[in-house]
C-alpha positions in Angstrom: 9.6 -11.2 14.2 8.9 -9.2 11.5 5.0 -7.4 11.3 3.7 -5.5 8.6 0.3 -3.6 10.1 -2.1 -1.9 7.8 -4.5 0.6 8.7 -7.0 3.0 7.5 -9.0 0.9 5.5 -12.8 1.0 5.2 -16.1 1.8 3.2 -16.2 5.3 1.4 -18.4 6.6 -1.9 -16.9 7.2 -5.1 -15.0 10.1 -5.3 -13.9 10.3 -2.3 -10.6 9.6 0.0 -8.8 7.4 2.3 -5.3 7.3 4.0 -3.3 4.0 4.2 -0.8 3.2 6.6 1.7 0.4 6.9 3.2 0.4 10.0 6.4 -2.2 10.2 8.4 -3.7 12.8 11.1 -6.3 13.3 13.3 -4.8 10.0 15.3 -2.3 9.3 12.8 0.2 7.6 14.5 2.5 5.4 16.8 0.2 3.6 13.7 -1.8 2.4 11.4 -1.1 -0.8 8.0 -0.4 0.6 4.5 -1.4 -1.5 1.0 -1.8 -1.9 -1.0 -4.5 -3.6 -4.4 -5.4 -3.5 -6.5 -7.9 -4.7 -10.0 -7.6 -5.6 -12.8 -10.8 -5.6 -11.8 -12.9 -8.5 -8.9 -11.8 -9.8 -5.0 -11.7 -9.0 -3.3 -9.7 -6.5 -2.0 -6.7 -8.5 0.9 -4.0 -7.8 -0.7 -0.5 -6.8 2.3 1.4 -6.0 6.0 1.4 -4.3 8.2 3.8 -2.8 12.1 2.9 -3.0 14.9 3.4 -0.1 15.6 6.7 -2.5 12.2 7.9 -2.4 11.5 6.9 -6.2 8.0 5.9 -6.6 6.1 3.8 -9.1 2.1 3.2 -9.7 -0.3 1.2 -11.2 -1.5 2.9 -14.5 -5.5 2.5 -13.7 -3.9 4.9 -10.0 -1.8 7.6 -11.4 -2.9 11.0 -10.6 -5.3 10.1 -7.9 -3.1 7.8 -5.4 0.1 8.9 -3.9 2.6 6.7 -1.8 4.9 7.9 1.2 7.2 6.9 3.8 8.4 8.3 7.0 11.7 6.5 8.0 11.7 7.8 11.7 8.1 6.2 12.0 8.5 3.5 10.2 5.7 3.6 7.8 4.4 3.5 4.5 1.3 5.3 3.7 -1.0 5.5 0.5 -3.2 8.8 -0.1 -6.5 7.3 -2.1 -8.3 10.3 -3.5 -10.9 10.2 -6.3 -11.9 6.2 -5.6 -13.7 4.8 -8.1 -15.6 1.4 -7.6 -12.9 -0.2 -9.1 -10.4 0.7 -6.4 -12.8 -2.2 -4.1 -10.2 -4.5 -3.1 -7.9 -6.2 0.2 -4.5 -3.4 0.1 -1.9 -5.0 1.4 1.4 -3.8 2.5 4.7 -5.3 1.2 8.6 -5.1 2.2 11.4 -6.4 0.1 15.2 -6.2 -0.2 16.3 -7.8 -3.6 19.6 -7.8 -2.5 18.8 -10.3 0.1 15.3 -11.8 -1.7 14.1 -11.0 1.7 9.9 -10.1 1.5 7.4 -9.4 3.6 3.1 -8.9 3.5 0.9 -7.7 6.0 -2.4 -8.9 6.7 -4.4 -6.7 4.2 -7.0 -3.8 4.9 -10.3 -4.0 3.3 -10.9 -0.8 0.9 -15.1 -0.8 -0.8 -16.0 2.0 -2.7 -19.9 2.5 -3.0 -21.6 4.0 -5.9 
């Protein structure tokens, strides 16, 4: 059974930080395209940032400079480093697996992020 398990999410003021993690189970990590989405009230879930099998990454324009995505194979986790959040950043993060080779995805559950002003 495959389980994608976020953590680290909670309430924090503008400007300041929070860590991410994604801790997954039941695939075969490091072959596997790690991301995170989130979704804020009202609108559609949205791509943040990913982080390849190579260790190439991709953001979100509206994230660059401020969010940074990891992995550590021999854990088995994704993390995202939030730094300078902005109300904005308010949203469910979700963590998300996929193989294209195999069309094979996963989600986790989400973790709540609110920003206050």
């Amino acid at each position: 059974q495959v389980q994608l398990v976020e953590s680290g999410g909670g309430l924090v003021q503008r400007g300041g930080s929070l860590r991410l993690s994604c801790a997954a189970s039941g695939i075969i990590f490091s072959i596997y395209r790690m991301g995170w989405y989130r979704q804020a009230p009202g609108k559609q879930r949205e791509l943040v940032s990913f982080i390849t099998r190579g260790r190439s990454t991709n953001y979100a324009d509206s994230v660059k400079g401020r969010f940074t995505i990891s992995r550590d194979n021999a854990k088995n986790t994704v993390y995202l480093d939030m730094n300078n959040l902005v109300s904005e950043d308010t949203a469910v993060y979700y963590c998300h697996a996929d193989r294209s080779t195999t069309r094979q995805e996963f989600w986790g559950q989400g973790t709540q992020v609110t920003v206050s002003s």
